[in-house]
FIKOLZA-1660 file (N, C-alpha, C; in steps of 0.1 Angstrom, whole numbers, plus 5000, padded with zeros to 4 digits):
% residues 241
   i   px   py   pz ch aa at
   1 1619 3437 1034  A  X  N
   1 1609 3429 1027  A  X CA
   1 1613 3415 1026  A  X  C
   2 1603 3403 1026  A  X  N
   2 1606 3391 1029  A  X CA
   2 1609 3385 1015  A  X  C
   3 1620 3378 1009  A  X  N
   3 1614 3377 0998  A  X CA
   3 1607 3367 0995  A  X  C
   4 1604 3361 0984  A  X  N
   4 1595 3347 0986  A  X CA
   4 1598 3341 0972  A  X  C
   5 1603 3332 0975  A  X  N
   5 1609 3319 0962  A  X CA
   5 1601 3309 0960  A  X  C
   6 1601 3311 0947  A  X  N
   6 1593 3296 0945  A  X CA
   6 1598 3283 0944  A  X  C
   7 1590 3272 0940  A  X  N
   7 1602 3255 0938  A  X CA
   7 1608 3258 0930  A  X  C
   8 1615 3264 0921  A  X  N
   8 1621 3263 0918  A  X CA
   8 1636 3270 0921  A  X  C
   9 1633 3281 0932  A  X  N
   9 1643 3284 0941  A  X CA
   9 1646 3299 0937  A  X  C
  10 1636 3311 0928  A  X  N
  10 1643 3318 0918  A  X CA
  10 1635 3328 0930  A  X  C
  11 1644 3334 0930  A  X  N
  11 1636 3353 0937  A  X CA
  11 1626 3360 0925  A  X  C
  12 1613 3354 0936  A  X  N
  12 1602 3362 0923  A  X CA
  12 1606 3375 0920  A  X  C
  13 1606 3386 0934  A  X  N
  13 1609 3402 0926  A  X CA
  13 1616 3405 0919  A  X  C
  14 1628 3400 0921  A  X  N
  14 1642 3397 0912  A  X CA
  14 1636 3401 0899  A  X  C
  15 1634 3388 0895  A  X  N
  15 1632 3385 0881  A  X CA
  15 1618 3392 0877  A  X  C
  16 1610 3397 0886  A  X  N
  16 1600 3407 0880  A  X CA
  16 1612 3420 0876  A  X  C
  17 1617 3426 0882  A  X  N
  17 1624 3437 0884  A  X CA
  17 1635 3438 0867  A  X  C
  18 1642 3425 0869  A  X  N
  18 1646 3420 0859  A  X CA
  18 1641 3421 0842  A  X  C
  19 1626 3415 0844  A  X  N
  19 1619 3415 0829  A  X CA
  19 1615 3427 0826  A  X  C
  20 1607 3438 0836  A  X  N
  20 1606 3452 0834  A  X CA
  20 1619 3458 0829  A  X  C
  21 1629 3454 0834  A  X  N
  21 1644 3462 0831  A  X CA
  21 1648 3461 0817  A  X  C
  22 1644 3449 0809  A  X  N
  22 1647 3440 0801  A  X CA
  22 1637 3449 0788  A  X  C
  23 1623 3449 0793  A  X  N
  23 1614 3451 0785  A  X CA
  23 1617 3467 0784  A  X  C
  24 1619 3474 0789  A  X  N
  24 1622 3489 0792  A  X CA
  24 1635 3492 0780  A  X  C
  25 1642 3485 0780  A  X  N
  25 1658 3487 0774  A  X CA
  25 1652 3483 0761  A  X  C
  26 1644 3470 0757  A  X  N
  26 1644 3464 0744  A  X CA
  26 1640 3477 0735  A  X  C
  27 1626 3481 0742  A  X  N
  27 1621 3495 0737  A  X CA
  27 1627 3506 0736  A  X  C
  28 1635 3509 0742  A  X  N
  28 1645 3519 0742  A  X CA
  28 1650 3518 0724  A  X  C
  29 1657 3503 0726  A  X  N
  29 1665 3500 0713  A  X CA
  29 1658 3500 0702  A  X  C
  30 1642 3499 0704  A  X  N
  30 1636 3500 0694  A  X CA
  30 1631 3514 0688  A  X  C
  31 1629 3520 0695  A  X  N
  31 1629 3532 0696  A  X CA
  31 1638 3542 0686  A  X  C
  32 1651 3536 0687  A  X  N
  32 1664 3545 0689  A  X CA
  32 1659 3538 0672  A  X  C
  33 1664 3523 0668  A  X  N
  33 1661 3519 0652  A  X CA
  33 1652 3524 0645  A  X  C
  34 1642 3526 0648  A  X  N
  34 1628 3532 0639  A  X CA
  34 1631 3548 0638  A  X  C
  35 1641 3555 0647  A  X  N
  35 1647 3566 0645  A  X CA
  35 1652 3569 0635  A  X  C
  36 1666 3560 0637  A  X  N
  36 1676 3562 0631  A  X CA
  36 1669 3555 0611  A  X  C
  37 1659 3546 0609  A  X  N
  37 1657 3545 0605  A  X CA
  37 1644 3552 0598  A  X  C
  38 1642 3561 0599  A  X  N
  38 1634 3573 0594  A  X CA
  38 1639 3584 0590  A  X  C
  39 1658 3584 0601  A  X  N
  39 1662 3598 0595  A  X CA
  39 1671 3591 0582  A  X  C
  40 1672 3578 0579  A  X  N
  40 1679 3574 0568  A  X CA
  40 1671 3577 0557  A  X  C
  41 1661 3572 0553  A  X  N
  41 1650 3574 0547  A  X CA
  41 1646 3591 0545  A  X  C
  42 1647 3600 0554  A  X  N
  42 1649 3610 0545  A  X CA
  42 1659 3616 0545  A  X  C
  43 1673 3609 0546  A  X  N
  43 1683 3614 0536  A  X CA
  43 1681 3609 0523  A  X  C
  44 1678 3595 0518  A  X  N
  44 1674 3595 0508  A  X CA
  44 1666 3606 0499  A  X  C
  45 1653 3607 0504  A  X  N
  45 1637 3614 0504  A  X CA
  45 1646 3629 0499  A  X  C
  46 1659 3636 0509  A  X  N
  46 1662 3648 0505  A  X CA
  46 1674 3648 0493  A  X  C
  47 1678 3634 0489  A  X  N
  47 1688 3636 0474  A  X CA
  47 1683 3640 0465  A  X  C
  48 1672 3641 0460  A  X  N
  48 1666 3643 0449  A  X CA
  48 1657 3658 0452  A  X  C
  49 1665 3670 0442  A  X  N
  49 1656 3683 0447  A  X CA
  49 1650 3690 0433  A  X  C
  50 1641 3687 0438  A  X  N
  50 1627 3692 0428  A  X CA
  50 1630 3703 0421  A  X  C
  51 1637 3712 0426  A  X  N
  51 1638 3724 0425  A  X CA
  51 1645 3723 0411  A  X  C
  52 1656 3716 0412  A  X  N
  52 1667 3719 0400  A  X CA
  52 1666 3702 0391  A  X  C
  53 1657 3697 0396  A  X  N
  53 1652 3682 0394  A  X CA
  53 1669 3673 0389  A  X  C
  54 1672 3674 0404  A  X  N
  54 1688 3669 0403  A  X CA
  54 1683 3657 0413  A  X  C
  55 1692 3645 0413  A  X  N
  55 1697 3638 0426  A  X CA
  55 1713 3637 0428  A  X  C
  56 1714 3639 0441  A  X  N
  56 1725 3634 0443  A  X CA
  56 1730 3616 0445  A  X  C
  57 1739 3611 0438  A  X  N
  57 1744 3599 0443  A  X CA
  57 1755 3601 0448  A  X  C
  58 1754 3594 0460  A  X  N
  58 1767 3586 0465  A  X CA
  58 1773 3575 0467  A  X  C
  59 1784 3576 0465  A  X  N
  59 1792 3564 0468  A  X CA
  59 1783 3549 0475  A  X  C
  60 1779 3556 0485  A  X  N
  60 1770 3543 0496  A  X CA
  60 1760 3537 0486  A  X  C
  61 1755 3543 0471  A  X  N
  61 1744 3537 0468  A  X CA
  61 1750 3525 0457  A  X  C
  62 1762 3524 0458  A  X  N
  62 1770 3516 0448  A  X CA
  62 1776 3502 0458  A  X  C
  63 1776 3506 0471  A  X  N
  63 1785 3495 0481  A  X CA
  63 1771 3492 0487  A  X  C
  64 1762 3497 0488  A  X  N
  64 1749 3489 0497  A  X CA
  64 1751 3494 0509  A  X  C
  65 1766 3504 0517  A  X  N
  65 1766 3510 0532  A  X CA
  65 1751 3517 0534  A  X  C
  66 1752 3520 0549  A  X  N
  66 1743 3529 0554  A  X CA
  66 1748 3545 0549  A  X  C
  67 1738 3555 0544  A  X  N
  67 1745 3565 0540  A  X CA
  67 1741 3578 0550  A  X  C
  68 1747 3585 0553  A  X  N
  68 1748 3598 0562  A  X CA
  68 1737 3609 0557  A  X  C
  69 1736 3610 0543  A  X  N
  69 1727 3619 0540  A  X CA
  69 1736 3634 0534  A  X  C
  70 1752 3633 0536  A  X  N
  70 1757 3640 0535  A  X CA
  70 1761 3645 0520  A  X  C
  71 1762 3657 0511  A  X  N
  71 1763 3652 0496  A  X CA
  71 1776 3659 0494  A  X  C
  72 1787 3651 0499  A  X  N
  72 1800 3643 0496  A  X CA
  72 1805 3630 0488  A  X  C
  73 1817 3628 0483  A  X  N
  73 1818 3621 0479  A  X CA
  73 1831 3612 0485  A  X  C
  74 1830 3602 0492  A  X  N
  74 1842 3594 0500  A  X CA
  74 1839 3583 0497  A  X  C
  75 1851 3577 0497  A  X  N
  75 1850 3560 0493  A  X CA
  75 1851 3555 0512  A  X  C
  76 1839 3553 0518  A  X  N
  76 1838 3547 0529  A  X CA
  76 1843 3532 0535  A  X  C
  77 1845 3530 0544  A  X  N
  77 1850 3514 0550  A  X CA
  77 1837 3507 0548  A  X  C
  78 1838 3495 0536  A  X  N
  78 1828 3483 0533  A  X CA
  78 1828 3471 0535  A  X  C
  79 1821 3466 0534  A  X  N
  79 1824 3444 0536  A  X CA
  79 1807 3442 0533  A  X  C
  80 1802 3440 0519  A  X  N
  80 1788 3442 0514  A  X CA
  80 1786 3427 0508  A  X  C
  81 1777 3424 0502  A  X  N
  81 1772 3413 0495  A  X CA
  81 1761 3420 0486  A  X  C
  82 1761 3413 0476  A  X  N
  82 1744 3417 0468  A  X CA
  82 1747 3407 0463  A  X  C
  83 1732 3405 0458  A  X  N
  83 1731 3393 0444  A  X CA
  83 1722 3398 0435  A  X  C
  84 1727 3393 0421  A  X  N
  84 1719 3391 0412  A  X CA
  84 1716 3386 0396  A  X  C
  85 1707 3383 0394  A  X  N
  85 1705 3368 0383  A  X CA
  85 1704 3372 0369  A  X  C
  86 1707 3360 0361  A  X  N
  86 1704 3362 0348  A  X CA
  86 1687 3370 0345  A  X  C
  87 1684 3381 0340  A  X  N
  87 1673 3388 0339  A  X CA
  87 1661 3384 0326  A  X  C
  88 1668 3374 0322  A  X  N
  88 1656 3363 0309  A  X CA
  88 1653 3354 0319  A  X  C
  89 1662 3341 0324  A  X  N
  89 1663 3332 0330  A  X CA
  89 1658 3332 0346  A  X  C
  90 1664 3339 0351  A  X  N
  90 1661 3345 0365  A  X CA
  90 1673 3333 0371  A  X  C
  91 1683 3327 0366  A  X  N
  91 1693 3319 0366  A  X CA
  91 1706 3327 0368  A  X  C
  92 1718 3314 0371  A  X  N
  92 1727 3318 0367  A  X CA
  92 1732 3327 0376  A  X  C
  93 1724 3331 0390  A  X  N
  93 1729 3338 0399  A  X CA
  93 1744 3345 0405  A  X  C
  94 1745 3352 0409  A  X  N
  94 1758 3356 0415  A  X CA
  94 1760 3363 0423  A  X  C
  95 1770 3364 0435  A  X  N
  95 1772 3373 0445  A  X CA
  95 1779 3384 0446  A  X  C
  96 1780 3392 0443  A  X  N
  96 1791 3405 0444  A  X CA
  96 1797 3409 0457  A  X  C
  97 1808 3406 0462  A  X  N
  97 1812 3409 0471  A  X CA
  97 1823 3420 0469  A  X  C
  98 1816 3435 0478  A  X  N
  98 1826 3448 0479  A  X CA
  98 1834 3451 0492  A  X  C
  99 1850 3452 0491  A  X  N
  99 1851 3453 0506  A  X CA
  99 1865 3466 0504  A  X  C
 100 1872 3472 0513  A  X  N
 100 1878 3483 0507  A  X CA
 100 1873 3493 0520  A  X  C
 101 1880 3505 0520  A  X  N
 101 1886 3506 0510  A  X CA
 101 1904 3504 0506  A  X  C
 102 1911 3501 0497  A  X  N
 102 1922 3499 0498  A  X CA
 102 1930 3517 0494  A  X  C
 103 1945 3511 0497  A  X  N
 103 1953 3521 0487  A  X CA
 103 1965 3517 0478  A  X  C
 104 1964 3521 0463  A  X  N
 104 1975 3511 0457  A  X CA
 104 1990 3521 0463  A  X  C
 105 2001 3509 0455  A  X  N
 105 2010 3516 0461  A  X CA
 105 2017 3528 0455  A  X  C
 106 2011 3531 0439  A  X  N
 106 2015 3545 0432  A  X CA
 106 2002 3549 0419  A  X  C
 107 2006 3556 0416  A  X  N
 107 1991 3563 0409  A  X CA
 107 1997 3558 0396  A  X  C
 108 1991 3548 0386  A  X  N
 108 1992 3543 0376  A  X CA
 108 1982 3547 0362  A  X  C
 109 1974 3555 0367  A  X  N
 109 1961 3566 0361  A  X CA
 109 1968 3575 0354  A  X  C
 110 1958 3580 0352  A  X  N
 110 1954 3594 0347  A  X CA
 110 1945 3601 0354  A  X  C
 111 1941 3596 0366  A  X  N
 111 1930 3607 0375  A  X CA
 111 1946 3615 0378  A  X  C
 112 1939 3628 0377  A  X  N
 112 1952 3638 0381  A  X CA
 112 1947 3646 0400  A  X  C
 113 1934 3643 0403  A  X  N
 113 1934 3647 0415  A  X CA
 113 1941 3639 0427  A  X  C
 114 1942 3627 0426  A  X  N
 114 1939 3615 0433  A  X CA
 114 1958 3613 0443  A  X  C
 115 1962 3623 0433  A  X  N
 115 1981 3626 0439  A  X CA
 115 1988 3613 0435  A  X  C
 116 1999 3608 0447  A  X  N
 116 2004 3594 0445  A  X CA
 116 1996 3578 0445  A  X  C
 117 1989 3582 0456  A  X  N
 117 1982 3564 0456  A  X CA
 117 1968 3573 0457  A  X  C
 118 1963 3557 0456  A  X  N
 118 1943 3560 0452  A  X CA
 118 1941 3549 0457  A  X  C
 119 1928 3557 0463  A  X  N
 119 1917 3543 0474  A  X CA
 119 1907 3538 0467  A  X  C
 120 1907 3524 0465  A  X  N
 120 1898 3521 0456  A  X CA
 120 1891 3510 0460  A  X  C
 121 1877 3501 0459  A  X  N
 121 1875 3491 0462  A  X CA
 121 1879 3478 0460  A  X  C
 122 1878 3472 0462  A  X  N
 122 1875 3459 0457  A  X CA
 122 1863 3448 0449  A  X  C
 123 1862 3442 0441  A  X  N
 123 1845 3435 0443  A  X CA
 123 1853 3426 0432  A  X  C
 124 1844 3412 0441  A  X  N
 124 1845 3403 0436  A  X CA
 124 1833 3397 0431  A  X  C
 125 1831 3385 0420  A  X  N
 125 1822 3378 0420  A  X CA
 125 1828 3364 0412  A  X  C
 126 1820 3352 0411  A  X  N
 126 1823 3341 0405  A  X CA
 126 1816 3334 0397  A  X  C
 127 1813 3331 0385  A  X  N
 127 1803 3321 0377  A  X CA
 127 1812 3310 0373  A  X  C
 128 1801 3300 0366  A  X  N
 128 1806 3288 0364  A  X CA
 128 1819 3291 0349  A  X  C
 129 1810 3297 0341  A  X  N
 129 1818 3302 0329  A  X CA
 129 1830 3308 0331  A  X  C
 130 1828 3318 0338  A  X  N
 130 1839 3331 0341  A  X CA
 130 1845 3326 0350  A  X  C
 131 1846 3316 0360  A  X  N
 131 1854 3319 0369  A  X CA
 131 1856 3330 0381  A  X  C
 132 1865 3335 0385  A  X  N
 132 1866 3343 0397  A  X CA
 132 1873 3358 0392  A  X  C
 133 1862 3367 0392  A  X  N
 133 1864 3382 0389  A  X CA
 133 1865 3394 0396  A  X  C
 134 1873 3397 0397  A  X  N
 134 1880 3406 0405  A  X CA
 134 1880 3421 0398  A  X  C
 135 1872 3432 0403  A  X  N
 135 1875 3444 0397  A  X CA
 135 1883 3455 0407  A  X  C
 136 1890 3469 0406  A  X  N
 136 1894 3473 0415  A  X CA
 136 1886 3486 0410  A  X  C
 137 1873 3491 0416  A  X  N
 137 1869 3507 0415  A  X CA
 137 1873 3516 0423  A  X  C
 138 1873 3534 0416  A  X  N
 138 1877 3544 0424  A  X CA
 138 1869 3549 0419  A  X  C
 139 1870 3566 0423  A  X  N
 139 1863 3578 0419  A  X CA
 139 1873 3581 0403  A  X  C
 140 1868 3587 0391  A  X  N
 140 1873 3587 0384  A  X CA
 140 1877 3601 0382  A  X  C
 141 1884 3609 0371  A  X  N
 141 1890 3619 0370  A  X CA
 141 1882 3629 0369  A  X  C
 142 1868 3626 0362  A  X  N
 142 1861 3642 0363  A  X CA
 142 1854 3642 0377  A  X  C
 143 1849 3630 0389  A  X  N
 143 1847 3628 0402  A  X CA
 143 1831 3631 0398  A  X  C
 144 1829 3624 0386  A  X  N
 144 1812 3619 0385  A  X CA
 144 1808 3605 0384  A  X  C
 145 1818 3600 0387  A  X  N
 145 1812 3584 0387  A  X CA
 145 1824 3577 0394  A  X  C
 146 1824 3562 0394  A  X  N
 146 1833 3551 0402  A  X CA
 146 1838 3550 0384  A  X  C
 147 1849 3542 0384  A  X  N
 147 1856 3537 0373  A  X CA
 147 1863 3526 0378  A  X  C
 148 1865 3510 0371  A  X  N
 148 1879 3506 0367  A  X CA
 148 1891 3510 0367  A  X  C
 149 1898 3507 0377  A  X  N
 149 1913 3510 0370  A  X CA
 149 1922 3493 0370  A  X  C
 150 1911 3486 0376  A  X  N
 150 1922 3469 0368  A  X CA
 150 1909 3460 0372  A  X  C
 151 1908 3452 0364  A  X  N
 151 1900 3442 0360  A  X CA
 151 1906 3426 0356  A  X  C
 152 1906 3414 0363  A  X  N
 152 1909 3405 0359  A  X CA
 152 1899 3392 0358  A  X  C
 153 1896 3387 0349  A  X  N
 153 1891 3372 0345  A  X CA
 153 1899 3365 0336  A  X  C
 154 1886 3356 0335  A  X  N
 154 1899 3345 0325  A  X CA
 154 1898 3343 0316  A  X  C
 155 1886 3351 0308  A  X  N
 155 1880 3351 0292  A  X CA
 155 1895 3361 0287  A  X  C
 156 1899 3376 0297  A  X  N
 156 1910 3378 0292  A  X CA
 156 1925 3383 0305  A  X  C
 157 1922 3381 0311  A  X  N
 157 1932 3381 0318  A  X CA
 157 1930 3394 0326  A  X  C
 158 1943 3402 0332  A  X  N
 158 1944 3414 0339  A  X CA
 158 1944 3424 0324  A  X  C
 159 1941 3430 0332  A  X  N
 159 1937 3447 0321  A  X CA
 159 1938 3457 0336  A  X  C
 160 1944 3469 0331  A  X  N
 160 1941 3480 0339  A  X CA
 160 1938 3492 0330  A  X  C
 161 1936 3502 0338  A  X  N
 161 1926 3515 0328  A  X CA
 161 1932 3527 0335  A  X  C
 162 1928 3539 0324  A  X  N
 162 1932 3550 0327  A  X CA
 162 1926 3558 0337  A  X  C
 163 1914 3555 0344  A  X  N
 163 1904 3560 0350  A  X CA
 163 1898 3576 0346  A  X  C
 164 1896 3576 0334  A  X  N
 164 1887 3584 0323  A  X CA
 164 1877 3579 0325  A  X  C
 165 1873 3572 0325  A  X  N
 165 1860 3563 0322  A  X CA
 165 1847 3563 0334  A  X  C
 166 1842 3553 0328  A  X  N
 166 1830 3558 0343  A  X CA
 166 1825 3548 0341  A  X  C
 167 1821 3537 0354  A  X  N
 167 1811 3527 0353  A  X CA
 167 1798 3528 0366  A  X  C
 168 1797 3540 0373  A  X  N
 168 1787 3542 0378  A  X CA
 168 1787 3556 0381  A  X  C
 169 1775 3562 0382  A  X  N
 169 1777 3577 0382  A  X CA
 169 1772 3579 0395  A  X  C
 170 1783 3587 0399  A  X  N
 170 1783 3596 0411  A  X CA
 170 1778 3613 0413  A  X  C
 171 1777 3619 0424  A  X  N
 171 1773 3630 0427  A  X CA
 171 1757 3635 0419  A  X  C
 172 1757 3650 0412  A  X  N
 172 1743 3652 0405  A  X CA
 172 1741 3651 0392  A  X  C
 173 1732 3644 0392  A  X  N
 173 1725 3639 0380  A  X CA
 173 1709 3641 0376  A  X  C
 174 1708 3643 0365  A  X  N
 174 1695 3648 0362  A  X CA
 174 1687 3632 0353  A  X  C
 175 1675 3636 0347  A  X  N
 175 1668 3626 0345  A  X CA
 175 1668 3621 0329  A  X  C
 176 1673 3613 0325  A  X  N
 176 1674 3613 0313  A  X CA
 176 1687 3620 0307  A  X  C
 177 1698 3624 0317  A  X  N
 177 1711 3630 0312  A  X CA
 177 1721 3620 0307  A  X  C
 178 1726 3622 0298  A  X  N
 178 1737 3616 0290  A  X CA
 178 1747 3622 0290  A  X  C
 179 1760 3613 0297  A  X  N
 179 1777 3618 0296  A  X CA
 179 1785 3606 0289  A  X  C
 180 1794 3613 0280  A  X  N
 180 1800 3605 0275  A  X CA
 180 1817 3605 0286  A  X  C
 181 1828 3597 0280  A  X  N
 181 1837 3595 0287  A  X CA
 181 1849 3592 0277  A  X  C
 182 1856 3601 0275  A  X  N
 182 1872 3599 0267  A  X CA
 182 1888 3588 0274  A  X  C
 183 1881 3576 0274  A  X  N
 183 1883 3562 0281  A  X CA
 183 1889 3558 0269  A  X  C
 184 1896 3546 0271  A  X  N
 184 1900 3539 0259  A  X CA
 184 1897 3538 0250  A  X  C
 185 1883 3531 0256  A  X  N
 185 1869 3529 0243  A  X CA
 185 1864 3539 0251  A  X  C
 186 1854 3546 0240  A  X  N
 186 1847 3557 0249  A  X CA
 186 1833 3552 0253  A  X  C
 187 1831 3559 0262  A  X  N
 187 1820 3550 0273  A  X CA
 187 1811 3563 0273  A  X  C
 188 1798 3557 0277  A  X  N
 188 1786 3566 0278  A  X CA
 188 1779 3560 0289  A  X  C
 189 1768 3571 0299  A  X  N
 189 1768 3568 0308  A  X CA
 189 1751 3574 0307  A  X  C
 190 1740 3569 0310  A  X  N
 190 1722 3573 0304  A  X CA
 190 1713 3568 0315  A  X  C
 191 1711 3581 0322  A  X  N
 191 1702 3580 0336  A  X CA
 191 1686 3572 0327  A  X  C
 192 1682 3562 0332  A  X  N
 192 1675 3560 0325  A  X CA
 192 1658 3560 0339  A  X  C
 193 1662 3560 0351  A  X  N
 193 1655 3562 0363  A  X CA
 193 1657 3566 0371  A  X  C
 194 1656 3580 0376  A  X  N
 194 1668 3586 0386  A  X CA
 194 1664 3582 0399  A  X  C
 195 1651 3583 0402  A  X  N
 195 1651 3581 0414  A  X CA
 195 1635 3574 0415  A  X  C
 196 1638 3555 0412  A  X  N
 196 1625 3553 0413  A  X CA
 196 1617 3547 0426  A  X  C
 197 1611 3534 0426  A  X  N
 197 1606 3527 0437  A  X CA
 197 1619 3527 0446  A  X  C
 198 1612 3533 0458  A  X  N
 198 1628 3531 0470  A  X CA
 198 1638 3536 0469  A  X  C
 199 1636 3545 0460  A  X  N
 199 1651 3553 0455  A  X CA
 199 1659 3545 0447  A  X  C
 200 1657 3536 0440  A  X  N
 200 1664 3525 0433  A  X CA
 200 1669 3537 0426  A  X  C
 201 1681 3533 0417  A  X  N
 201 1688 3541 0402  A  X CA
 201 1688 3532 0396  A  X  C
 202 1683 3529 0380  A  X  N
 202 1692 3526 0369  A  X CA
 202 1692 3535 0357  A  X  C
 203 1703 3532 0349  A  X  N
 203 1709 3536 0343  A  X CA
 203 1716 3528 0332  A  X  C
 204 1719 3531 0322  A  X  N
 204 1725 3527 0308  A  X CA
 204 1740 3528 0306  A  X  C
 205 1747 3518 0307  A  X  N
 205 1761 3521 0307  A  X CA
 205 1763 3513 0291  A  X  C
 206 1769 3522 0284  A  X  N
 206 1775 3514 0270  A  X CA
 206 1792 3519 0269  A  X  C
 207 1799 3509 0259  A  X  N
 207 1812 3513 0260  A  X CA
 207 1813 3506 0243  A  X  C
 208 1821 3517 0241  A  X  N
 208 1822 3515 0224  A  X CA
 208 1809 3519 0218  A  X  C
 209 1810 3508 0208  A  X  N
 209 1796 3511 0197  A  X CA
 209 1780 3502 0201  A  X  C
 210 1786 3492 0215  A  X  N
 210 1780 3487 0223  A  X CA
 210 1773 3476 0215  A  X  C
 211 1783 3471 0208  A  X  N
 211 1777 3462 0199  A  X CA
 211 1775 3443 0204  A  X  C
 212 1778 3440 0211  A  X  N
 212 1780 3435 0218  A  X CA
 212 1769 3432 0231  A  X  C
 213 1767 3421 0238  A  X  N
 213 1762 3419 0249  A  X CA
 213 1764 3427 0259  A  X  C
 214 1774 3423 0263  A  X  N
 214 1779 3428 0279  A  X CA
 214 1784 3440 0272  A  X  C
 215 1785 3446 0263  A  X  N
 215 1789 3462 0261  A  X CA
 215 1778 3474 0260  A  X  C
 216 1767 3470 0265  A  X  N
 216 1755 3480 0266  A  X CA
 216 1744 3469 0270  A  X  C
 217 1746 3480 0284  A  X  N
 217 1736 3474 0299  A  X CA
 217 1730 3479 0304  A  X  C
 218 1723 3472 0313  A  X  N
 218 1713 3485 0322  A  X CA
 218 1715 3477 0334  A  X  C
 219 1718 3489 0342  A  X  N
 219 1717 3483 0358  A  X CA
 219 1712 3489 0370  A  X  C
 220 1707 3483 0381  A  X  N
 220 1700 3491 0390  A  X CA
 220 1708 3485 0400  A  X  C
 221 1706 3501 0411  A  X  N
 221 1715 3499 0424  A  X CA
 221 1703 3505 0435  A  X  C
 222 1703 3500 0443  A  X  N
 222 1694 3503 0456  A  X CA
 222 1699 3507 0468  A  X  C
 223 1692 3515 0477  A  X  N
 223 1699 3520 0487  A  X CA
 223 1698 3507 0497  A  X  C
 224 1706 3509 0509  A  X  N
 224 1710 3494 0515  A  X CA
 224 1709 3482 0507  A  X  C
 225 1713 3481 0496  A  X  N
 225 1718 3468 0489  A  X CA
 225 1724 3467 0480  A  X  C
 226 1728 3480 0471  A  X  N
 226 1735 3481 0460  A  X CA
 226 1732 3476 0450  A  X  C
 227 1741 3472 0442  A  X  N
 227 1734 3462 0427  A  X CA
 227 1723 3452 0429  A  X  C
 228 1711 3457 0419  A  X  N
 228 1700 3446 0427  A  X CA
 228 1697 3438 0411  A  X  C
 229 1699 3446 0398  A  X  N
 229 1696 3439 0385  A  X CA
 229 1701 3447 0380  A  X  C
 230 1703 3441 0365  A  X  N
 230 1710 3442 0351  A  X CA
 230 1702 3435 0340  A  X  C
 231 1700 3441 0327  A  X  N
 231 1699 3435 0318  A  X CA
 231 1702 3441 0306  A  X  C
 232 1704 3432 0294  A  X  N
 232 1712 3435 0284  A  X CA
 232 1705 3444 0274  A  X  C
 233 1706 3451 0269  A  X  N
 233 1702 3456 0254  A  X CA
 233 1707 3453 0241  A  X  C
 234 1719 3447 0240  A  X  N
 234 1719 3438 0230  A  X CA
 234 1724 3422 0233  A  X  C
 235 1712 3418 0225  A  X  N
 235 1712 3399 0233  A  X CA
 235 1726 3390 0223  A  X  C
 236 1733 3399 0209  A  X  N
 236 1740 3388 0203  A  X CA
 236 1751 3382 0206  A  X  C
 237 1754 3383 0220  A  X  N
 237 1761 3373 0227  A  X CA
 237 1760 3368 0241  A  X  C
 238 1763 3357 0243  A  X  N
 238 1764 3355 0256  A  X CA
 238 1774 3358 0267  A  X  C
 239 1775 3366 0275  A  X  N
 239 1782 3368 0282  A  X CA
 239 1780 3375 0296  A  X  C
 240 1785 3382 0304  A  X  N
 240 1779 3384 0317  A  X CA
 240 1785 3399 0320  A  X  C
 241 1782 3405 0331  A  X  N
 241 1786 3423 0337  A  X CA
 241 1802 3422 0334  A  X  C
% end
């Protein structure tokens, strides 16, 4: 076959051959994403079962990862961002960055499953007030939520914890269920939306008598994004998560 070039010197069939090849594959890939994104979506759609009006959480809906659908509980390989703002103001912004998982170098807890070392995340964030905050989460001792086990800012410095405690709840949970936690200060944990728009969670976390600002919160976590808002239930002080 003859081929035939135009001024500009390019082999027409070629590049017909080419764009069909091109157009064929894009579709393919598109294909494959509207898949794979539909069977994500009803892993979500299948955490929550009517039957026993439970959901499961996992780990992934705390880091923002893509989740399997599988109802296990593993601290998976992360590198996440979320943001989110003062909830009066819509100010005051911040970015949460989760990355992990790590392993410390000996078990300094009280989780008794967890053996010698524990994999735990990382997450950082920064404000003007606070400075640069560093938490380290794991799975905690009864393996129904993430916990603290060291915390540093500059209002008080490093702190670490027994991992009793619970600052996001993991695995099944019901609607409106309340757990408390035998933590230093004792902490309480209050599904306050199990499974709402998009599968969002929030929930009520208080610690102590929650007298305090930042000691009784409410926070929501979304699937592919993790922490998306927070806001306070008691306003008499100023301070932040």
């Amino acid at each position: 076959m003859r081929m035939i070039k135009n001024k500009s010197g390019l082999n027409l069939p070629l590049v017909a051959m080419s764009c069909m090849l091109f157009t064929y594959c894009s579709q393919v890939w598109a294909d494959k994403a509207e898949i794979f994104t539909t069977e994500e979506k009803g892993s979500w759609d299948k955490a929550y079962n009517s039957s026993t009006k439970e959901r499961f959480i996992p780990v992934e809906l705390f880091t923002g990862i893509k989740w399997d659908g599988k109802h296990e509980l593993i601290l998976k390989e992360a590198a996440t961002s979320a943001s989110a703002c003062d909830p009066v103001t819509g100010r005051r912004c911040a970015t949460f960055n989760i990355t992990g998982p790590f392993k410390t170098e000996r078990n300094d807890t009280k989780i008794e499953w967890a053996g010698d070392e524990i994999s735990y995340y990382r997450r950082t964030f920064s404000t003007r007030r606070m400075g640069e905050v560093e938490s380290l989460f794991t799975i905690n001792n009864s393996k129904d939520g993430l916990v603290r086990i060291y915390d540093k800012r500059k209002q008080w410095g490093a702190r670490t914890y027994d991992g009793l405690g619970s600052k996001f709840p993991l695995g099944y949970w019901k609607q409106g269920e309340v757990r408390t936690y035998p933590s230093r200060r004792p902490t309480s944990i209050e599904i306050i939306e199990l499974d709402g728009p998009n599968h969002c969670l929030t929930f009520r976390w208080v610690i102590g008598k929650g007298e305090r600002r930042n000691m009784d919160n409410n926070y929501t976590f979304c699937p592919d994004r993790g922490f998306t808002h927070f806001s306070h239930n008691n306003e008499s002080a100023d301070s932040k998560k």
